[in-house]
N, C-alpha and C positions, 0 to 999 in steps of 0.2 A: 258854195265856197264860203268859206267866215274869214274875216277880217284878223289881219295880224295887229300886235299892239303900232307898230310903227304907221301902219294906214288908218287906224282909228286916230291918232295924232294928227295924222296929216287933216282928215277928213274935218277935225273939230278945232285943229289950232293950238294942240300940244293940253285940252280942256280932259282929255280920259285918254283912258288906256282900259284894254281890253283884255283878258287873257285869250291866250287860241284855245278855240271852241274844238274840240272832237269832230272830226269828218262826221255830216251830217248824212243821212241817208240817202242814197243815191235820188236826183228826179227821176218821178216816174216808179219810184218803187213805192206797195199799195205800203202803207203803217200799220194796217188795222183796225178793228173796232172803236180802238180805248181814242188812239189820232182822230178819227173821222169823229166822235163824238168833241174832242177837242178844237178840229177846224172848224165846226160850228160856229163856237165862241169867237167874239170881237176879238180881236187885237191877239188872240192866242196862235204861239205856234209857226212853224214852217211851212206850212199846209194848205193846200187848197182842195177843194170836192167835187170830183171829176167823176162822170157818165164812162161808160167802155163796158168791150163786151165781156159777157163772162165766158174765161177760157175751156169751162166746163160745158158751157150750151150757149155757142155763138149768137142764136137767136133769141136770145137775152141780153138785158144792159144791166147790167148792176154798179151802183155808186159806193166809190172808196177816198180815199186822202190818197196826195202824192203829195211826197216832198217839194217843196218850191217855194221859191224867194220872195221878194214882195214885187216886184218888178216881174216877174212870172205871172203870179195873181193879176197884175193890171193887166197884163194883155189878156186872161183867161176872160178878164170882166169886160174888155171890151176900150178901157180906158187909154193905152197907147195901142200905138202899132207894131205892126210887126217889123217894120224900118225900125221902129224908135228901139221894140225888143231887143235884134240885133249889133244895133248902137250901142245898146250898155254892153250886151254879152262880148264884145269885143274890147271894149274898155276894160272889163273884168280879168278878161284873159291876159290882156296886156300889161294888166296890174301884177298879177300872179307873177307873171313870166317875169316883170322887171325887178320881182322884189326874190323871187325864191328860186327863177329860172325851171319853173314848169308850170303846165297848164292843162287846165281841165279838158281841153278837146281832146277826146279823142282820134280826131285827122291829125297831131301834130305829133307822133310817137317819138320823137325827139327827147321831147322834153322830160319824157318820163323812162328813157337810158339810165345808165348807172352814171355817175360819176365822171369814171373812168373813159366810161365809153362816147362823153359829149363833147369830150376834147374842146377846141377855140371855136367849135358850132355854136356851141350856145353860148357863151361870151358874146358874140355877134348880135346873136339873137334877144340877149337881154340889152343889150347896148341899141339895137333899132327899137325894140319896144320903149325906153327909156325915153328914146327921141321923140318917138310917136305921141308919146302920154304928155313928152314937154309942149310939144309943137300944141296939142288938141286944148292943155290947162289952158295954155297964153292965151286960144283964141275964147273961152268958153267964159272965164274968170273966176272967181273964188267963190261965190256962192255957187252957182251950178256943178261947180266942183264937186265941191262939199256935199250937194243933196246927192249927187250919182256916186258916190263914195260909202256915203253912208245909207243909201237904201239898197243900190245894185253891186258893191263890191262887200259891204260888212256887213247888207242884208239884214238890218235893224226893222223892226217895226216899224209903219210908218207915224204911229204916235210917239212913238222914243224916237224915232229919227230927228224929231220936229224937235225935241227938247234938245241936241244937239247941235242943231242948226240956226234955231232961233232961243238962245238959251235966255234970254231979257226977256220973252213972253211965257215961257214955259214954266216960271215959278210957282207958289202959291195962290192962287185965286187965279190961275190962266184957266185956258179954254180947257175944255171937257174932251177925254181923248177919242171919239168919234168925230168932237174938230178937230182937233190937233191931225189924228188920219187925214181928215177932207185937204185942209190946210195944204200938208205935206206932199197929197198926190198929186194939187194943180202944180207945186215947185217941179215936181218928179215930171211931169208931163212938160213942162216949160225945159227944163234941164236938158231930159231926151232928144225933144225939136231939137234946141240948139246942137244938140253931140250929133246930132242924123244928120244935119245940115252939115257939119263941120269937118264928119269922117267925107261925105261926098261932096267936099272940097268947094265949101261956102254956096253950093248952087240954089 
């Protein structure tokens, strides 16, 4: 899911605007050649490089790209959990829902009715999500905000995430975007905690 211009505002403090990105290719669908030789590269891409069998001779593994977010990527590497996965992937949703009234799951077919057909359901439904996202900002505060926004909802790089979030170091002579990535993923994994803790209600 990519980031509309009003959550790229919220995320950075009214500092960019984004245009909406073209629905990206499904997770979990292979790219091909020319992607898998692009998820190779640093900081390129939507991509991660996944093991699976091949549909032609199960008793084979052959390696391809899947489309995936960067917050996908960390848990592929091992970096959050799968609580903390989770955490965002419902924040996400609940962003979608509260801004456009639908959502990428599909368990929620609701969302994705006509118009006509979601009558005062979905009103409902973006009005508790609204609550949910207010309730979860208050307890989390504005920077953690901000990094679960821009990595797991707009899906930025995690070295352009960092020039976003921390825009006073990311000038001229800042770090080198292999730190800027390192940087960015301890915020992403500190962010996460707090959201994992805070959906199951500060325990």
């Amino acid at each position: 899911m990519r980031l509309t211009d009003a959550a790229v505002q919220m995320a950075t403090g009214g500092r960019m605007r984004l245009r909406v990105a073209k629905a990206a290719p499904r997770a979990g669908g292979d790219l091909g050649p020319e992607v898998r030789r692009e998820a190779g590269r640093e900081g390129q891409g939507r991509t991660a490089i996944v093991d699976r069998a091949d549909p032609a001779h199960p008793s084979r593994t052959v390696r391809g790209a899947q489309a995936s977010p960067p917050h996908h990527r960390l848990l592929l590497a091992g970096a959050i959990t799968p609580g903390q996965y989770e955490a965002a992937q419902t924040y996400a949703r609940l962003w979608l829902l509260r801004e456009h009234g639908r959502s990428p799951d599909p368990d929620a077919p609701r969302a994705h009715r006509a118009p006509w057909q979601r009558c005062g359901g979905m009103a409902a439904d973006r009005a508790e999500a609204a609550a949910r996202l207010r309730d979860v900002r208050a307890a989390l505060g504005p920077m953690p905000v901000s990094v679960i926004e821009l990595v797991c909802v707009a899906e930025l790089p995690l070295w352009k995430a960092y020039g976003h979030a921390l825009p006073m170091l990311a000038g001229a002579g800042g770090p080198s975007r292999p730190v800027r990535a390192a940087v960015m993923q301890g915020m992403v994994v500190m962010a996460l905690g707090l959201l994992e803790r805070a959906w199951a209600g500060g325990d």
